[in-house]
MARVEXVO-449558 format. One record per residue (C-alpha): residue number from 1; z, x, y. Coordinates in Angstrom, 3 decimals. Layout:
N
R num       pz       px       py
R NUM        Z        X        Y
...
This chain:
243
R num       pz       px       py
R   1  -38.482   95.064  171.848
R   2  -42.080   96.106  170.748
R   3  -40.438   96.532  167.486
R   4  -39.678   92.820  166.725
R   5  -42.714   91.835  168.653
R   6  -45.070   93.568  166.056
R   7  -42.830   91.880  163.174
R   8  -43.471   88.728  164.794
R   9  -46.931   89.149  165.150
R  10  -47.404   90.257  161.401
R  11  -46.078   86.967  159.744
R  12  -47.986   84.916  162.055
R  13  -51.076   85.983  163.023
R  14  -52.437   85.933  159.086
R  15  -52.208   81.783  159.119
R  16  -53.586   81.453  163.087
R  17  -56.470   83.682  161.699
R  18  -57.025   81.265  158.470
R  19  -56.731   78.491  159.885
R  20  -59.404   79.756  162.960
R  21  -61.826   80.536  159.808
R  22  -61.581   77.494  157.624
R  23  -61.417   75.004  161.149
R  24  -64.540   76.889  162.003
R  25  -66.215   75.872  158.685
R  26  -66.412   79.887  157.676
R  27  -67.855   80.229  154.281
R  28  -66.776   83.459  153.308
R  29  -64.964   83.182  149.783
R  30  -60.762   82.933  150.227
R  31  -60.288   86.740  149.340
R  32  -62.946   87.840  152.052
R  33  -61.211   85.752  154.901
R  34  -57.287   87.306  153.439
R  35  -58.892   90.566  153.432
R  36  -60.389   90.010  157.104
R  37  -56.492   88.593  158.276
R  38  -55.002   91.491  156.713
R  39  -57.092   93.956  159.062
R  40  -56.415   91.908  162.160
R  41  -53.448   92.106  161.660
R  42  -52.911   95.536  160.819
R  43  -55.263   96.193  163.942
R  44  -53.280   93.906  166.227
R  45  -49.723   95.858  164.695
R  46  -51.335   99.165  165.506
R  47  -52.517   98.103  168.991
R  48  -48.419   96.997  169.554
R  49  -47.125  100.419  168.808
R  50  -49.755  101.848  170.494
R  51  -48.461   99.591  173.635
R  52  -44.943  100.732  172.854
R  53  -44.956  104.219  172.834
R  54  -47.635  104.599  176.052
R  55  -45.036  102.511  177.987
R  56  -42.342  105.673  176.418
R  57  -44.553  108.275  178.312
R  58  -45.206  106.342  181.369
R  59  -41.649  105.959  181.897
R  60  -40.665  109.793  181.371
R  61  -43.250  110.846  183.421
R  62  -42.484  108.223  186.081
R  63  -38.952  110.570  186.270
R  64  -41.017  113.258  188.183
R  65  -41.730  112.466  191.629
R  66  -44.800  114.176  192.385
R  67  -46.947  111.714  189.959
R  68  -49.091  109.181  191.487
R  69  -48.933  105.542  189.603
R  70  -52.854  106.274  189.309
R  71  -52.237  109.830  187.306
R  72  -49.869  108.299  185.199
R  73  -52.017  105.396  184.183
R  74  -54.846  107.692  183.862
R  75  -52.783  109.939  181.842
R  76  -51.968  106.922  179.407
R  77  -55.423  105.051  178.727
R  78  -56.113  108.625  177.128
R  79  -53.622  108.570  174.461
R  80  -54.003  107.227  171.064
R  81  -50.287  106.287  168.903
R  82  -50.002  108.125  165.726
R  83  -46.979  107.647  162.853
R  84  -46.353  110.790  160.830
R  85  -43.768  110.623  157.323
R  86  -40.993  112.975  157.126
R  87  -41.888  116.033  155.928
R  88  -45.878  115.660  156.769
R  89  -47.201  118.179  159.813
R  90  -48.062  117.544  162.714
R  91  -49.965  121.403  163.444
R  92  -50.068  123.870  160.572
R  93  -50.721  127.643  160.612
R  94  -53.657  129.435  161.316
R  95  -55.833  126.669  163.850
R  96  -55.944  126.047  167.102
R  97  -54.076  123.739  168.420
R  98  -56.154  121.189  170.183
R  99  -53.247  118.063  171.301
R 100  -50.099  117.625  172.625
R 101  -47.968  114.128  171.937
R 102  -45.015  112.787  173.229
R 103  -42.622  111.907  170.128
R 104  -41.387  108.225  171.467
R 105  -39.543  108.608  168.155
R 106  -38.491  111.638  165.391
R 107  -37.460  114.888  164.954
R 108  -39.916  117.967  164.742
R 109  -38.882  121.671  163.848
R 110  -41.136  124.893  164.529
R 111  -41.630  127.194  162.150
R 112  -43.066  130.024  160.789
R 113  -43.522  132.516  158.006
R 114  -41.977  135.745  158.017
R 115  -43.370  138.814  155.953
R 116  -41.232  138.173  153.104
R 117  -42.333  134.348  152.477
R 118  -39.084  133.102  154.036
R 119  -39.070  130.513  156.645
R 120  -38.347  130.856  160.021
R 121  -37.854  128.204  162.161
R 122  -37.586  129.043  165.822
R 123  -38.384  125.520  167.603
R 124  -36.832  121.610  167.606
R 125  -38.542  118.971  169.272
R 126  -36.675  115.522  169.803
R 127  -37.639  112.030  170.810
R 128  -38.601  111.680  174.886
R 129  -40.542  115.229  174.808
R 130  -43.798  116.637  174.475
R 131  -44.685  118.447  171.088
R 132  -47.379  121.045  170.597
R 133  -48.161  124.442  169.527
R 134  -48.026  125.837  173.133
R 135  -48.689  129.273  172.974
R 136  -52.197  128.289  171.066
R 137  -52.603  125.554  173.184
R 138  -52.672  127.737  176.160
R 139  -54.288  130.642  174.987
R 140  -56.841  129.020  172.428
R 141  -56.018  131.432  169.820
R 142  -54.604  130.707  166.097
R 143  -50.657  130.865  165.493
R 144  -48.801  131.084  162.083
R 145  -46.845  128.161  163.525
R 146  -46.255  125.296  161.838
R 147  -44.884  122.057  163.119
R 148  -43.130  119.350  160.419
R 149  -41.471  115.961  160.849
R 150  -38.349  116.086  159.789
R 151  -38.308  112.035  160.156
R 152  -40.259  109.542  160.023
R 153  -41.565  109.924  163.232
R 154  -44.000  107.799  166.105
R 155  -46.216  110.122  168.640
R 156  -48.229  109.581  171.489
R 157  -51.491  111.664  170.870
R 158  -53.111  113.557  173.751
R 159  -56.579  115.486  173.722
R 160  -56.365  118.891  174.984
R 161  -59.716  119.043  176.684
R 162  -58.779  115.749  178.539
R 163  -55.418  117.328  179.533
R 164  -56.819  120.457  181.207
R 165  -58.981  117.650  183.123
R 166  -55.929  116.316  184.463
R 167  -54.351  119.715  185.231
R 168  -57.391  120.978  187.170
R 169  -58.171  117.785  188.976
R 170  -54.736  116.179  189.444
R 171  -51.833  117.197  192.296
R 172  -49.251  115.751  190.095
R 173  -50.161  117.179  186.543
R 174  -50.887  120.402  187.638
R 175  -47.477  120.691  189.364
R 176  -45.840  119.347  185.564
R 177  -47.889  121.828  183.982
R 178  -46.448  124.623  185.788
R 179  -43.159  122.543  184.796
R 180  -43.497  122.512  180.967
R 181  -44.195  126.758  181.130
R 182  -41.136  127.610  182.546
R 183  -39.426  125.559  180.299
R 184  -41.369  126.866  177.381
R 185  -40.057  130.519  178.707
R 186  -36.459  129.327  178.955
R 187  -36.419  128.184  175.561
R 188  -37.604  131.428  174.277
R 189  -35.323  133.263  176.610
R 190  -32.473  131.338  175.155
R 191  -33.422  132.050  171.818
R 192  -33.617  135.393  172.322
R 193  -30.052  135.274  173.951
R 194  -28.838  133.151  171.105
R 195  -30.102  136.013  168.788
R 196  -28.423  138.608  170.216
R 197  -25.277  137.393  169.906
R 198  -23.645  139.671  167.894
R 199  -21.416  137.308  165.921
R 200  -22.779  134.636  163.942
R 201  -19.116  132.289  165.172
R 202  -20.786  133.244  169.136
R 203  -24.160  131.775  168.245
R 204  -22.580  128.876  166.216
R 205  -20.216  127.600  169.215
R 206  -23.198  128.599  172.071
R 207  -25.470  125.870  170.022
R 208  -22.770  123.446  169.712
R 209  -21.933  123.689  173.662
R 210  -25.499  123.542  174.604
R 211  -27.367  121.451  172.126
R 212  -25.138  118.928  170.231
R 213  -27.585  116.219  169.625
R 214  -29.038  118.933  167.233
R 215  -26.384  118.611  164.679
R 216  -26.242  115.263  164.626
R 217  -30.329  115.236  163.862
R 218  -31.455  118.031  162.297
R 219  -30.535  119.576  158.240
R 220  -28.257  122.262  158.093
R 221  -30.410  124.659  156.418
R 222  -32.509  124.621  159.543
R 223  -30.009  124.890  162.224
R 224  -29.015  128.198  160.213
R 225  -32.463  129.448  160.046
R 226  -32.528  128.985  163.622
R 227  -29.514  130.896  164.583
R 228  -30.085  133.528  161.932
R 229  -27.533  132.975  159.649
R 230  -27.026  131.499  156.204
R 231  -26.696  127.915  155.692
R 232  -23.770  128.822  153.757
R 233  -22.206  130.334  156.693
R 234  -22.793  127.815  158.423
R 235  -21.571  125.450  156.696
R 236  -18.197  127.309  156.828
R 237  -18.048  128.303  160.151
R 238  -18.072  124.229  160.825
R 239  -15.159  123.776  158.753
R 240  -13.236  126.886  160.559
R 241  -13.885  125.286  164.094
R 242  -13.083  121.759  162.999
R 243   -9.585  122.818  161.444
């Protein structure tokens, strides 16, 4: 709904804004006033998505039971909407990592670089999450990790320091703080498990029971990189299972 809202707003609000500035007797020269619409209106489009994807956290965190309406609000007046391009990062290698964001929109795959150059990519993050670099958001250390849009993708942009506010003062955010580390251990439990697996056909079918949405998202050379096999193989272990 925001969506069509903000298209709305783009082919009108240009001629409101003209007409404000010539009824008004502005004198600026015609370019000056276009350029002047253009930026409201690119301000007012911003300010829509912005709208749009703080409404997307409030109503995942509104899931959780032991939020107040206040902490949630609270929580939402802090962020500021951000649109990353396919392929662009979100967190490279060797920082800190200083925000989280939900993704109200997009696909985002973890990654690193082994010794040998070669990519490995360990993490996915889909639409209705939070993304980060956790284990340097938590410890405040660098990480080789790297974290890459693999779509076009909308966030909701967090602070860290105003975060750890919320989790030391706050009932409800410490308790979904304490939420989003075991889940952060699962996952890495699970990958582990997924690892281990000593056939590549084990690994392929375990993904495909527990995380279909994944193939229907994400590239096959990085579903294979996750598992640890080749996308080759991969690409014929599908056809095997689907004959």
């Amino acid at each position: 709904m925001w969506h069509y809202c903000a298209y709305v707003v783009k082919k009108s609000v240009p001629f409101l804004c003209l007409a404000f500035l010539v009824s008004h007797k502005n004198l600026l020269r015609g370019e000056e006033v276009i350029e002047q619409t253009k930026g409201l209106t690119v301000e007012l489009s911003i300010f829509v998505y912005m709208k749009s994807a703080g409404k997307s956290m409030q109503k995942y965190l509104e899931r959780f039971d032991f939020f107040s309406p206040e902490e949630i609000e609270e929580a939402v007046a802090l962020g500021v909407y951000e649109s990353i391009q396919k392929g662009a990062y979100f967190f490279e290698e060797d920082k800190v990592c200083d925000k989280v964001a939900f993704v109200q929109s997009g696909v985002f795959r973890h990654f690193y670089y082994d010794t040998s150059g070669e990519e490995i990519t360990y993490c996915f993050t889909l639409a209705n999450n939070f993304v980060t670099a956790y284990s340097s958001f938590v410890s405040n250390q660098t990480t080789p990790e790297k974290i890459q849009a693999l779509t076009d993708s909308e966030l909701f942009v967090l602070p860290k320091v105003e975060i750890e506010r919320l989790i030391h003062t706050r009932k409800g955010w410490m308790a979904f703080s304490k939420i989003i580390a075991d889940k952060q251990y699962i996952k890495r439990e699970n990958r582990i498990f997924l690892l281990q697996k000593e056939k590549a056909k084990q690994k392929y079918e375990h993904l495909l029971l527990t995380k279909p949405e994944y193939f229907q998202n994400i590239p096959l050379q990085y579903l294979a990189s996750y598992i640890g096999i080749t996308q080759r193989h991969l690409s014929r272990l599908r056809r095997e299972i689907a004959f």
